[in-house]
VOBA-1610 file (N, C-alpha, C; in pm, whole numbers, padded with zeros to 5 digits, always signed):
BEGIN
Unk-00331+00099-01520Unk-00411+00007-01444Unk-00350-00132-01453Unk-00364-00199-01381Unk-00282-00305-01379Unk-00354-00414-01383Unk-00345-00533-01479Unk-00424-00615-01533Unk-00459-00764-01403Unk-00359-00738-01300Unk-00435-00847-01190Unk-00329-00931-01204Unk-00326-01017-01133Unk-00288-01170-01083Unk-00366-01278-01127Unk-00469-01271-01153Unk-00531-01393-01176Unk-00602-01431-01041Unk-00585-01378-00938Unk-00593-01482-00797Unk-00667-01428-00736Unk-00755-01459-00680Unk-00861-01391-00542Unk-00751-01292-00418Unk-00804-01224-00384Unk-00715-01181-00240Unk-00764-01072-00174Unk-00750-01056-00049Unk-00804-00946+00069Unk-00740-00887+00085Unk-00743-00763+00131Unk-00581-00640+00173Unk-00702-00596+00292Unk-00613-00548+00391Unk-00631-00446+00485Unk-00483-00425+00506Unk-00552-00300+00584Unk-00430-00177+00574Unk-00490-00060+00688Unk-00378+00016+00727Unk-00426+00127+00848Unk-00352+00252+00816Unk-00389+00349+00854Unk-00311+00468+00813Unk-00344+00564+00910Unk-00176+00557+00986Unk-00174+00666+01100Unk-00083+00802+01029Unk-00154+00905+01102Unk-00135+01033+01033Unk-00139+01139+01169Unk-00006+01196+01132Unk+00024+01332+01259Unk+00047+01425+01208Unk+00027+01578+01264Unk+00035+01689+01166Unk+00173+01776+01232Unk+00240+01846+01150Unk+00365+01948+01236Unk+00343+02056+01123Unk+00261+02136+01127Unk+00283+02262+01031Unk+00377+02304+00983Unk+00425+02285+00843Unk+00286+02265+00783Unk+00284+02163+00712Unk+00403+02006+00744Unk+00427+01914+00711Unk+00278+01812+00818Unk+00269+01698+00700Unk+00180+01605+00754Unk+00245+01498+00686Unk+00252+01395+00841Unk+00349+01282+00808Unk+00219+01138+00835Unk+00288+01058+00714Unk+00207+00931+00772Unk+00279+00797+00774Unk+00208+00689+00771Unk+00287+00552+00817Unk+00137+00503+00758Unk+00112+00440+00642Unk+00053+00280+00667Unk+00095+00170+00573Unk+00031+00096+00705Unk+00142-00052+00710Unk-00004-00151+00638Unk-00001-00280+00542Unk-00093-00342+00518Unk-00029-00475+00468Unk-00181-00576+00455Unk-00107-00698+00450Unk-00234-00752+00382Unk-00165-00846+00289Unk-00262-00873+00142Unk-00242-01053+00154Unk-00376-01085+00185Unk-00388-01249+00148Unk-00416-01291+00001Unk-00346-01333-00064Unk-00354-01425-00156Unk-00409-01551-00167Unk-00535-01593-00240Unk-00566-01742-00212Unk-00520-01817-00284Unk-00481-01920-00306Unk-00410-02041-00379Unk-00572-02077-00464Unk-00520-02127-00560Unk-00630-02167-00672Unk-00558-02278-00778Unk-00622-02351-00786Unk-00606-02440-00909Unk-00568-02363-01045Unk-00463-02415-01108Unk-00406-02385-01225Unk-00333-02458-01318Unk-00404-02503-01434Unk-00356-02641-01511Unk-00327-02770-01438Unk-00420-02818-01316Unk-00445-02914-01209Unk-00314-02878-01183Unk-00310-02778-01140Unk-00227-02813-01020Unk-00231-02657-00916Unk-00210-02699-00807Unk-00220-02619-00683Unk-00125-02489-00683Unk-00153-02329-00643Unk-00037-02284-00700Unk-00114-02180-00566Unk+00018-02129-00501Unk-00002-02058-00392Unk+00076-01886-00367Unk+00087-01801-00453Unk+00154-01728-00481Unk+00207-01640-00410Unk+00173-01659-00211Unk+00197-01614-00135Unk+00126-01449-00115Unk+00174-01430+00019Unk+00094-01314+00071Unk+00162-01182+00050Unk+00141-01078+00056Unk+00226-00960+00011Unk+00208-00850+00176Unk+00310-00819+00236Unk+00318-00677+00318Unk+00392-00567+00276Unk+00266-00483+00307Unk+00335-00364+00251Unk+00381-00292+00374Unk+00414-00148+00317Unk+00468-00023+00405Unk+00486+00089+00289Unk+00386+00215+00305Unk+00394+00345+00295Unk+00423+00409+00368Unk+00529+00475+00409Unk+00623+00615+00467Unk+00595+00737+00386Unk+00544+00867+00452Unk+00587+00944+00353Unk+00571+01063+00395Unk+00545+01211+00363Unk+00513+01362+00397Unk+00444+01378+00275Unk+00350+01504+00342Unk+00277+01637+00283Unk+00271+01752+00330Unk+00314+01786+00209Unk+00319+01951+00237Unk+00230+02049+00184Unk+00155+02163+00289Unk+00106+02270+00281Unk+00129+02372+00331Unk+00179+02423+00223Unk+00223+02629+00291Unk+00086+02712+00360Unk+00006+02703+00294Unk-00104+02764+00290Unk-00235+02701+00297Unk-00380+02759+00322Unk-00491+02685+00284Unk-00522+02714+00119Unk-00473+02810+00045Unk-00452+02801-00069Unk-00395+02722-00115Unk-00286+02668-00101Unk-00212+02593-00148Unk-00236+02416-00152Unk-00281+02425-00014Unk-00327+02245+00037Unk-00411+02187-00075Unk-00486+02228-00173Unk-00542+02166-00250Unk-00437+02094-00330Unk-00290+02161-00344Unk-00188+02107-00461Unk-00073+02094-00361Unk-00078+01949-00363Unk+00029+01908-00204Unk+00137+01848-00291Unk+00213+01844-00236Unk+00369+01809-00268Unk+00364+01650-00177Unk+00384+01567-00267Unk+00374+01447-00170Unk+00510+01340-00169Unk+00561+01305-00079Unk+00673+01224-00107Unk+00658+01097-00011Unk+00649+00992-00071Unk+00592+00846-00002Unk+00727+00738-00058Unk+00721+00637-00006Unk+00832+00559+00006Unk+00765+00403+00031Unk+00703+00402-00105Unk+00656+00246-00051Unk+00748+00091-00050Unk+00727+00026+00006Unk+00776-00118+00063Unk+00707-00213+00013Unk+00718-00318-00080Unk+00612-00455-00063Unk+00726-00565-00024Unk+00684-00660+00050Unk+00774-00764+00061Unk+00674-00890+00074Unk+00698-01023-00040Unk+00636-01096-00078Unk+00718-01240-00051Unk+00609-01313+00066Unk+00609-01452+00085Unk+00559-01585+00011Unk+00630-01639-00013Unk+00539-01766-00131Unk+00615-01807-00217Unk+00497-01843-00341Unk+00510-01845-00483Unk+00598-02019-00475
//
């Protein structure tokens, strides 16, 4: 678990998803506001973060779909600081 930033911030995010048997592919893309806050008087703005998840799932079976094989490829790229 990851102990935070210290900083207030909003994320939205969308997640488009298409199926090709018995692979299921997705794409979501999101974008995280960071608010600037006072810190030892002084102003500190640590910038905004966009992401990107790419990735597949796989199911052989409806037996199987409970235990998916997942391979994702995430992206953050961070403005600021």
């Amino acid at each position: 678990m990851s102990p935070g930033s210290g900083f207030h911030q909003l994320q939205a995010g969308l997640t488009v998803v298409t199926r090709e048997d018995p692979l299921v592919f997705f794409v979501a893309p999101s974008y995280s506001w960071v608010f600037e806050r006072e810190k030892n008087g002084t102003n500190v703005d640590p910038g905004d973060t966009i992401g990107l998840k790419v990735g597949t799932l796989l199911a052989a079976s409806p037996e199987t779909s409970r235990f998916r094989l997942r391979l994702a490829l995430p992206i953050r790229f961070a403005k600021g600081l």
